[in-house]
RODO-2510 file (C-alpha; in nm, 4 decimals, decimal comma):
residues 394
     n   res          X          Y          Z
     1     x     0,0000     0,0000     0,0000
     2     x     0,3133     0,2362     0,1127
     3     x     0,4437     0,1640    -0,2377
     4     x     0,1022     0,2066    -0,4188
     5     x     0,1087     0,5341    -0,2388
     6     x     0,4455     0,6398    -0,3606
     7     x     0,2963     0,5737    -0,7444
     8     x    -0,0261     0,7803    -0,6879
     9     x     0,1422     1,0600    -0,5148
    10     x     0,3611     1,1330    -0,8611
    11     x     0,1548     1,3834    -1,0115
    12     x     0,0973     1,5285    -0,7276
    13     x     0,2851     1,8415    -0,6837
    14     x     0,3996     1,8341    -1,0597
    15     x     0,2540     2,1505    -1,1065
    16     x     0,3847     2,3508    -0,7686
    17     x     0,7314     2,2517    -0,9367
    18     x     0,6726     2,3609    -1,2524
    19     x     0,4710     2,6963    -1,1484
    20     x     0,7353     2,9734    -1,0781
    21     x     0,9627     2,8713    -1,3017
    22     x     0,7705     2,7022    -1,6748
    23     x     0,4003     2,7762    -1,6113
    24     x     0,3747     3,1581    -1,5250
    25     x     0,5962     3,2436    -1,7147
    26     x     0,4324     3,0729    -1,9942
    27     x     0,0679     3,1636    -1,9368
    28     x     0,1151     3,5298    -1,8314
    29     x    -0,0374     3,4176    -1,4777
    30     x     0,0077     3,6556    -1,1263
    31     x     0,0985     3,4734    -0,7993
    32     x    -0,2366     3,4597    -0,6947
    33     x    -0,3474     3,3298    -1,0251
    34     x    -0,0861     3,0590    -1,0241
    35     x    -0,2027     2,9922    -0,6479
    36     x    -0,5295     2,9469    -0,7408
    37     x    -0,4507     2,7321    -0,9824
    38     x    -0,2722     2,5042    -0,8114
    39     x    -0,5293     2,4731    -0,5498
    40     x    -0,7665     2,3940    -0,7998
    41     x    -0,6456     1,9995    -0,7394
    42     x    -0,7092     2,0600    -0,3596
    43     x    -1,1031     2,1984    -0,4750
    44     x    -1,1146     1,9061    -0,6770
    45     x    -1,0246     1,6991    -0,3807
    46     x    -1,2311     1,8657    -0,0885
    47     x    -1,5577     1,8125    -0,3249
    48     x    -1,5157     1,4644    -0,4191
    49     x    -1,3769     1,3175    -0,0669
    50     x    -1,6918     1,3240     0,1395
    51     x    -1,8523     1,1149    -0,0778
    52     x    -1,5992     0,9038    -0,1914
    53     x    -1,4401     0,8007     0,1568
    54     x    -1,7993     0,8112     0,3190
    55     x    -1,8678     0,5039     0,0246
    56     x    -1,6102     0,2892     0,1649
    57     x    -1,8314     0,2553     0,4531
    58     x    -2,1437     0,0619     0,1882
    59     x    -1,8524    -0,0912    -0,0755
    60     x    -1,5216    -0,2481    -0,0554
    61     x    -1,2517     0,0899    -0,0292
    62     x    -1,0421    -0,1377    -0,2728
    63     x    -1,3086    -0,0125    -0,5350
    64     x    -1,3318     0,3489    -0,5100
    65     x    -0,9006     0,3577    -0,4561
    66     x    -0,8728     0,1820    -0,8439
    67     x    -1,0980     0,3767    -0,9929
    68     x    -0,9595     0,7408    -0,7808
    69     x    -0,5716     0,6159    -0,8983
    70     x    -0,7378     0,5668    -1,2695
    71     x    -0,8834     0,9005    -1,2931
    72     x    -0,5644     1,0747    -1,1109
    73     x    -0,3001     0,9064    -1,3546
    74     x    -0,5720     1,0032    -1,6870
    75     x    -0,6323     1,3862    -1,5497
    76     x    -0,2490     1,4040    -1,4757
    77     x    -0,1683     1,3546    -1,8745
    78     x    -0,4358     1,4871    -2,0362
    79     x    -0,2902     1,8586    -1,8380
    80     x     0,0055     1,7717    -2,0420
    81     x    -0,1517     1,7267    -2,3418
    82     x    -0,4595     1,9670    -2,3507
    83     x    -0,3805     2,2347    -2,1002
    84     x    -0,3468     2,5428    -2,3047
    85     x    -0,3895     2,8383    -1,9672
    86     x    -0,5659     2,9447    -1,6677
    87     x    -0,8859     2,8299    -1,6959
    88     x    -0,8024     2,4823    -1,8842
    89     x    -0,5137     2,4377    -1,6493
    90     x    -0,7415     2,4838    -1,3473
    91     x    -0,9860     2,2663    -1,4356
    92     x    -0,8028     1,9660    -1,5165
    93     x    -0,6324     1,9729    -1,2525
    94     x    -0,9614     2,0003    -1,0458
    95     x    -1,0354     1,6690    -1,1948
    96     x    -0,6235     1,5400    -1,0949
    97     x    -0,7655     1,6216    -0,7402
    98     x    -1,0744     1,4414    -0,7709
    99     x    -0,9341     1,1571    -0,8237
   100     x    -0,6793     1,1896    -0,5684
   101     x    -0,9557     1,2253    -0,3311
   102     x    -1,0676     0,8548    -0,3993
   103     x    -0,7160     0,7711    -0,3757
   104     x    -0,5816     0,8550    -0,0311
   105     x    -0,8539     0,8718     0,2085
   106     x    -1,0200     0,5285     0,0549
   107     x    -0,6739     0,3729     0,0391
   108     x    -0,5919     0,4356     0,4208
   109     x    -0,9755     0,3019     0,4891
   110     x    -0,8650     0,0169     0,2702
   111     x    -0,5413    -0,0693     0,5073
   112     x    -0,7139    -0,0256     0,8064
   113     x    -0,9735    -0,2573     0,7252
   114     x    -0,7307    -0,5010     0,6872
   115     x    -0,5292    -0,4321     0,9778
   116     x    -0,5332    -0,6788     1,2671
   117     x    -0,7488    -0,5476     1,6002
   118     x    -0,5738    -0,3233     1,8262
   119     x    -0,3325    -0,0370     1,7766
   120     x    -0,2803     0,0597     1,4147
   121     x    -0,1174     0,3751     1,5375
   122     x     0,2620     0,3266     1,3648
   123     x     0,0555     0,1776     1,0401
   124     x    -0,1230     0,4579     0,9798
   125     x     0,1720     0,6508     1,0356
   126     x     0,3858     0,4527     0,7961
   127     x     0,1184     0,5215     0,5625
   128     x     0,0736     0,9074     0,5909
   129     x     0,4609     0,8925     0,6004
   130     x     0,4972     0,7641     0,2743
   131     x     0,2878     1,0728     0,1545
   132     x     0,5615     1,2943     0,1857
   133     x     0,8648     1,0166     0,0223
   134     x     0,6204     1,0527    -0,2957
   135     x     0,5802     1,4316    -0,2863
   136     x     0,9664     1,4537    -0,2677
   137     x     0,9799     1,1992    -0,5741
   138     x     0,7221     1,3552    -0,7274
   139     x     0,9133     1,7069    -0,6855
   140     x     1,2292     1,5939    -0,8165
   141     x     1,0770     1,4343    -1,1454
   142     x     0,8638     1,6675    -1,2388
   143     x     1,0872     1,9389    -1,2641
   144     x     1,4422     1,6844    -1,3862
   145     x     1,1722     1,5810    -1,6715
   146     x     1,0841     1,9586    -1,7065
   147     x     1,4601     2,0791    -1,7389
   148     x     1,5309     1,7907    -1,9691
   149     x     1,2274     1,7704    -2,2074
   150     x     0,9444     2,0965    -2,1179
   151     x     0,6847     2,0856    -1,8894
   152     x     0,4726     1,9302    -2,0708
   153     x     0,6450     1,5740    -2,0513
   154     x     0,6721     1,6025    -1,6479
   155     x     0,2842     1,5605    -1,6715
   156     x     0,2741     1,2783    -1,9281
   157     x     0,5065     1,0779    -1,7505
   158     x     0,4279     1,1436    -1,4051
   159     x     0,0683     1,0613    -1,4773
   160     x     0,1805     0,6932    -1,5204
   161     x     0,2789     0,6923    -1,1421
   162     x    -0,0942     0,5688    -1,0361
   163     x    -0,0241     0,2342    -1,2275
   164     x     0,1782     0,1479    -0,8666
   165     x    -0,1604     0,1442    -0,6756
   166     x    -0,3518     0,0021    -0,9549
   167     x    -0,1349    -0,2970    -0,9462
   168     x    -0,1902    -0,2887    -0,5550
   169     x    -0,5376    -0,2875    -0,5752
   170     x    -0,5378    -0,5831    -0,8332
   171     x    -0,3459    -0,7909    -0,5714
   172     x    -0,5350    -0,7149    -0,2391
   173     x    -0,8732    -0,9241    -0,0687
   174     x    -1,1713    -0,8387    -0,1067
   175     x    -1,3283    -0,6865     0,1877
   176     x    -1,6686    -0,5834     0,2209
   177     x    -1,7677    -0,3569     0,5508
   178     x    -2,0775    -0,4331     0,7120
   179     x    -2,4239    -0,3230     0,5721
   180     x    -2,5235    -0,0157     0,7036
   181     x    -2,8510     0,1836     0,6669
   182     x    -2,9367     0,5809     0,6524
   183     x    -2,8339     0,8842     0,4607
   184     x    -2,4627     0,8413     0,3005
   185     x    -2,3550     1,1917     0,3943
   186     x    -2,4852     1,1811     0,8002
   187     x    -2,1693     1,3757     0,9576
   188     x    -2,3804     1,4686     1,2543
   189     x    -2,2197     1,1817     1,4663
   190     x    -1,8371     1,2983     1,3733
   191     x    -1,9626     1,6580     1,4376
   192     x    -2,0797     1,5498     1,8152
   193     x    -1,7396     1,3401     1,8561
   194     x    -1,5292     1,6303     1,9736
   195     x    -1,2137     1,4632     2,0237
   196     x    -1,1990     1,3487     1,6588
   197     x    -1,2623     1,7075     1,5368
   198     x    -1,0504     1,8794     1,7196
   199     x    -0,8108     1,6274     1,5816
   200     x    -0,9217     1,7318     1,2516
   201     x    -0,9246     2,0955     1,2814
   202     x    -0,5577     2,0801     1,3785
   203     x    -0,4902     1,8639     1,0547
   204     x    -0,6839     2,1477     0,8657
   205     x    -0,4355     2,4060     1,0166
   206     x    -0,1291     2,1663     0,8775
   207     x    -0,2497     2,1096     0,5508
   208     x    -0,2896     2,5181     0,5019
   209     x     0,0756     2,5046     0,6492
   210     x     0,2091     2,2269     0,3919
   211     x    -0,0256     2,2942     0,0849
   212     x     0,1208     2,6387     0,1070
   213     x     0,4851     2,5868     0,1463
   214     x     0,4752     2,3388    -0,0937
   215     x     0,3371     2,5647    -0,4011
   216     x     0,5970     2,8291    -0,3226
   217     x     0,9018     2,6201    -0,2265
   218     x     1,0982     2,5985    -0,5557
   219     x     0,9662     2,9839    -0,6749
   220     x     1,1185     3,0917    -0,3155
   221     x     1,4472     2,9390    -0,3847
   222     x     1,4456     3,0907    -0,7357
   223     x     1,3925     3,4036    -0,5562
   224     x     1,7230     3,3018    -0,3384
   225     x     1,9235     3,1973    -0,6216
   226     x     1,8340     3,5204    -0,7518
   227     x     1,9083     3,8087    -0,5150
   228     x     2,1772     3,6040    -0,2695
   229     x     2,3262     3,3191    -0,5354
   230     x     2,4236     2,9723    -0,3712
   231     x     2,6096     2,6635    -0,5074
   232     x     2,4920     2,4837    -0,8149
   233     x     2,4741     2,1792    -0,5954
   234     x     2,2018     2,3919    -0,4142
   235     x     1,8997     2,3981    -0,6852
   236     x     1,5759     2,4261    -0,6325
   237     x     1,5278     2,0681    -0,7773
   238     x     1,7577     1,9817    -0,4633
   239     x     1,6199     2,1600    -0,1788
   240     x     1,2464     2,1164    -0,2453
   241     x     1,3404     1,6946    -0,2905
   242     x     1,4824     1,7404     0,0512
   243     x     1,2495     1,9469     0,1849
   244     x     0,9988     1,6873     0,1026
   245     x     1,1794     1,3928     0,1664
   246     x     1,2193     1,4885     0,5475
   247     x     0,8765     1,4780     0,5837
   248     x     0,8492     1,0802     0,6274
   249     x     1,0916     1,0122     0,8795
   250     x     0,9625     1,3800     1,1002
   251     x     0,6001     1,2471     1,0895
   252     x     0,7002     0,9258     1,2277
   253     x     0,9035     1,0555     1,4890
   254     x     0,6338     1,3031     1,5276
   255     x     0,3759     1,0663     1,6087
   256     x     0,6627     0,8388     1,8368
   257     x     0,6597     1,1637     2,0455
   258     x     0,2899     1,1700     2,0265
   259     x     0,2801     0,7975     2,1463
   260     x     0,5753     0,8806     2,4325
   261     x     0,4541     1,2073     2,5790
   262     x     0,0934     1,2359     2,5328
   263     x    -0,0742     1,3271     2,1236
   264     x    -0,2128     1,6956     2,2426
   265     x     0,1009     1,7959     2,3831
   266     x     0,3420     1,6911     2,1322
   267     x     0,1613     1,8290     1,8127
   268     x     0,1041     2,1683     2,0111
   269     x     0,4717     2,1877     2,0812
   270     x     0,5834     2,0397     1,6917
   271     x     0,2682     2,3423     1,5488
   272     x     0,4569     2,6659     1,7837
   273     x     0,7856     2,5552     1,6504
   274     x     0,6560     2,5966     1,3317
   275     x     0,5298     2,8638     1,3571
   276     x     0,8215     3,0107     1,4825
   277     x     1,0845     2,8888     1,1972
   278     x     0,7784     3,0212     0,9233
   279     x     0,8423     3,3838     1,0860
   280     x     1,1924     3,3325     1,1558
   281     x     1,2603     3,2577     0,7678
   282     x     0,9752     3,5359     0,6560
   283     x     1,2156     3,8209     0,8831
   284     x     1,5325     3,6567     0,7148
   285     x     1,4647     3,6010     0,3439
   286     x     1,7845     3,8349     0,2296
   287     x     2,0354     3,6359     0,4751
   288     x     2,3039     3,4682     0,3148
   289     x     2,2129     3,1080     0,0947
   290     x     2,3610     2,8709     0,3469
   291     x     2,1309     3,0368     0,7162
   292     x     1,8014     2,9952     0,4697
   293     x     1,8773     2,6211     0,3548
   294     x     1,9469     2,5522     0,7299
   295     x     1,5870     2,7173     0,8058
   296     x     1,4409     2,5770     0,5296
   297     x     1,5700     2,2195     0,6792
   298     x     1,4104     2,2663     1,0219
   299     x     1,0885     2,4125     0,8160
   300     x     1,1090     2,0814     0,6529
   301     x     1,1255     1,8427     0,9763
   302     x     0,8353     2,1154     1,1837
   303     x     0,5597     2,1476     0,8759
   304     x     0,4867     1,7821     0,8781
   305     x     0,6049     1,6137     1,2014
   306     x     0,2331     1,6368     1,3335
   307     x     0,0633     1,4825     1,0152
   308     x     0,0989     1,1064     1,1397
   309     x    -0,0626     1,2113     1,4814
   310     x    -0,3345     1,4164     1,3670
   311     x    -0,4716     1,1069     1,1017
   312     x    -0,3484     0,8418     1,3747
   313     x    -0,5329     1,0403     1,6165
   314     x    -0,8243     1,0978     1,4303
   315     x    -0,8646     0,7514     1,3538
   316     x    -0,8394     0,6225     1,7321
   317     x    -1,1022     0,8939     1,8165
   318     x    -1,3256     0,7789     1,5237
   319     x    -1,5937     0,5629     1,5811
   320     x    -1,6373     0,2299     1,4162
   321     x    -1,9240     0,2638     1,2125
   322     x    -1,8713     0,6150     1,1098
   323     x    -1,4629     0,5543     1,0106
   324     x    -1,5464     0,6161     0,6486
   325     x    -1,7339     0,9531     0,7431
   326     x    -1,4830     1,1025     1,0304
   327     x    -1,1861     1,0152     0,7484
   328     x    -1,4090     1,1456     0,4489
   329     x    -1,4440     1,5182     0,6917
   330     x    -1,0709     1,4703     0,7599
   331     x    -1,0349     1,5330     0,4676
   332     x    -1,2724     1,7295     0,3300
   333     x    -1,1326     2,0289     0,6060
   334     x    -0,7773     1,9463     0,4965
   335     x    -0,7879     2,0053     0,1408
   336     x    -1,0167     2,2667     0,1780
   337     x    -0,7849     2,4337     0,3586
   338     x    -0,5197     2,3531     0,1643
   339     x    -0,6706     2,5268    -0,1101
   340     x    -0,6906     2,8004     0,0743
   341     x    -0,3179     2,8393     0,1710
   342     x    -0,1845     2,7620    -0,2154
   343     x    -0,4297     3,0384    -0,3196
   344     x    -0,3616     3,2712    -0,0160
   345     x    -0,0175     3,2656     0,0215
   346     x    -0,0209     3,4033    -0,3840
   347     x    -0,2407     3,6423    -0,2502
   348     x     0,0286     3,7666     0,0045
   349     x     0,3242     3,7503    -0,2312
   350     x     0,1289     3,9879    -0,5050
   351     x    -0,0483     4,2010    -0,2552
   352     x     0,3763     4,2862    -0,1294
   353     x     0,5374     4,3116    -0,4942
   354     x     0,5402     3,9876    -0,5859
   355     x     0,7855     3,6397    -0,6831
   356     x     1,1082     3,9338    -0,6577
   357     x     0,9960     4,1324    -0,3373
   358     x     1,1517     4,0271    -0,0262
   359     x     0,8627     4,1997     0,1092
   360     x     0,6719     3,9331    -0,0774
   361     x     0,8167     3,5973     0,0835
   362     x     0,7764     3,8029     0,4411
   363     x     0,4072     3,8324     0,4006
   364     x     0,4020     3,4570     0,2812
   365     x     0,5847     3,3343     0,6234
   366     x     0,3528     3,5443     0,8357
   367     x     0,0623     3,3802     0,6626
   368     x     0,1854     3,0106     0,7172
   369     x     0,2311     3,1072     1,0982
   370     x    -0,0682     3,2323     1,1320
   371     x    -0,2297     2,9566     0,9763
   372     x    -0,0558     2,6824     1,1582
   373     x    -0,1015     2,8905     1,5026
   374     x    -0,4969     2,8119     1,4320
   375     x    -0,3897     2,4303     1,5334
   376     x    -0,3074     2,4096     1,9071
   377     x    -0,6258     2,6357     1,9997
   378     x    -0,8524     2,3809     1,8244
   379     x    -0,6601     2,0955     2,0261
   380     x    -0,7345     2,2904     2,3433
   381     x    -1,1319     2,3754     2,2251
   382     x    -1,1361     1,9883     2,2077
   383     x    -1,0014     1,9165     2,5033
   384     x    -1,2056     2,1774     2,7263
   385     x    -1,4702     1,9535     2,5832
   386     x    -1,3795     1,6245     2,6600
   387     x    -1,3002     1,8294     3,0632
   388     x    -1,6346     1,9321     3,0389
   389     x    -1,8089     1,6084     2,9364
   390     x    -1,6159     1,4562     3,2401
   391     x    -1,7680     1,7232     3,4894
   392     x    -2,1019     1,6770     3,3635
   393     x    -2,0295     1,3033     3,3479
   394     x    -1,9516     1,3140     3,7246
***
């Protein structure tokens, strides 16, 4: 399934890579067009996921994760082949998203489901690990294929990635989930389970965090390279493939720390240091190469070391036969919110002068921190709750 992932998650930021440096360029697009653009594929995502992950509570998850990895991989090359702007771009890649969104939630409903009983913490954190492995894959490819044969190409061949989890699919059980009655949509029961949404609140404040970082990573090390210069060695291909590629083994220690000294506490502490390296690289952006790859480094262990213990936590907190629906809302706040930080953070950088302003990438940090900061208050809402419930309780 981690490998399956891996292949889906290909296309995935093949246009953040490409943005600053091919596609605006290209198209004639502002910041805050290019934003919105890119969040287009989280759109795409946030309005397809509550259906599709609330599904795999009537039909086997396998289902709906093959046909999600099908129309990711088709959506992926046809931007290659068809996308001719804006509004073309946009929309395609709405559709990349949509099928993403019956890849990823539906997959990690399929693993669980086939888990063994009892703590599938460190799975599900192996899982949501391997998201970031494939983002930094998918970053390095789509711009080495860019360099070496035009944009264009990096979405043809990256749109062949989803073949991984096709195969995957092809080779797993069948499992079919209970037979359950009602409305599909009913999110009334994850909306009563506090615990779970403060859990997913706080994963909505990350994913406004990542989404946003990672559509502006390679055009704010152009912007380095630009004004301050640093070694050849230091490219944007390499830093936003290492960037990335920290991700897996911070969320798994992330959510080891979670395990060790309680989930609320560790995620508040791994959110304020993030928030803190976001403003401490927004005041510092005309420092010297060498401090910002350092701060860029620690960025890349803070942004997603509280990923695996939001979903892990989320899932513990769910209840069994509304899984599919507390995942499906998961998600449907994350993305949404991640649409929000590609297209606000473009916002920032033209409302300050722009990809060349160093007033620009200021404004950008103090947005992520902001955003991020949103994440420990919804932890504490959540757990004033669950303190109150006990009071009332007793």
């Amino acid at each position: 399934m981690c490998l399956g992932q891996i292949g889906n998650l290909l296309p995935h930021v093949a246009l953040s890579a490409n943005l600053a440096q091919h596609l605006m360029p290209a198209w004639g697009m502002s910041a805050a067009e290019g934003g919105l653009m890119a969040s287009g594929y989280a759109f795409g995502y946030m309005l397809a996921v509550p259906v599709l992950t609330t599904l795999t509570d009537r039909i086997d998850a396998r289902l709906v994760l093959l046909c999600g990895s099908v129309v990711s991989g088709l959506a992926t090359t046809a931007f290659g082949l068809f996308a001719q702007g804006f509004w073309s771009g946009t929309v395609i890649w709405a559709l990349a998203g949509l099928g993403f969104a019956g890849a990823y939630m539906p997959g990690l409903k399929a693993l669980t489901d086939r888990l063994p009983a009892g703590d599938t913490s460190r799975a599900v954190t192996l899982y949501t690990s391997s998201f970031s492995l494939g983002v930094g894959i998918s970053f390095l490819a789509a711009q080495v294929i860019a360099d070496g044969w035009g944009w264009r190409w990096a979405f043809v061949l990256t749109g062949a990635g989803p073949i991984a989890m096709v195969i995957a699919c092809v080779l797993m059980d069948a499992r079919l989930p209970e037979t359950k009655h009602g409305r599909l949509l009913n999110f009334k029961p994850v909306l009563a389970n506090r615990e779970a949404l403060g859990y997913i609140l706080g994963y909505g404040a990350h994913c406004f965090e990542l989404y946003g970082i990672r559509t502006w990573l390679v055009g704010f090390w152009t912007f380095v390279i630009g004004h301050q210069g640093a070694p050849s060695w230091l490219s944007p291909v390499t830093v936003s493939f290492f960037f990335a590629i920290l991700s897996m083994p911070a969320s798994i220690l992330g959510n080891e720390a979670a395990l060790k000294f309680g989930r609320h506490r560790a995620i508040t502490i791994v959110m304020i240091a993030s928030a803190a390296v976001a403003l401490l690289l927004g005041s510092n952006v005309s420092a010297p190469a060498w401090a910002l790859a350092l701060l860029l480094l620690a960025y890349g262990l803070t942004v997603p070391a509280d990923s695996g213990a939001l979903t892990a936590g989320m899932s513990a907190a769910a209840t069994q036969d509304h899984r599919g629906a507390t995942m499906a809302l998961h998600s449907t706040v994350g993305f949404g919110l991640s649409a929000a930080g590609a297209w606000g953070t473009g916002l920032a950088l033209d409302l300050a002068g722009g990809p060349q302003s160093a007033g620009g990438w200021l404004l950008v940090f103090m947005v992520l921190a902001v955003g991020i900061s949103v994440g420990p208050l919804a932890l504490l809402w959540a757990r004033a709750g669950e303190r109150n419930a006990g009071a009332v309780a007793g």
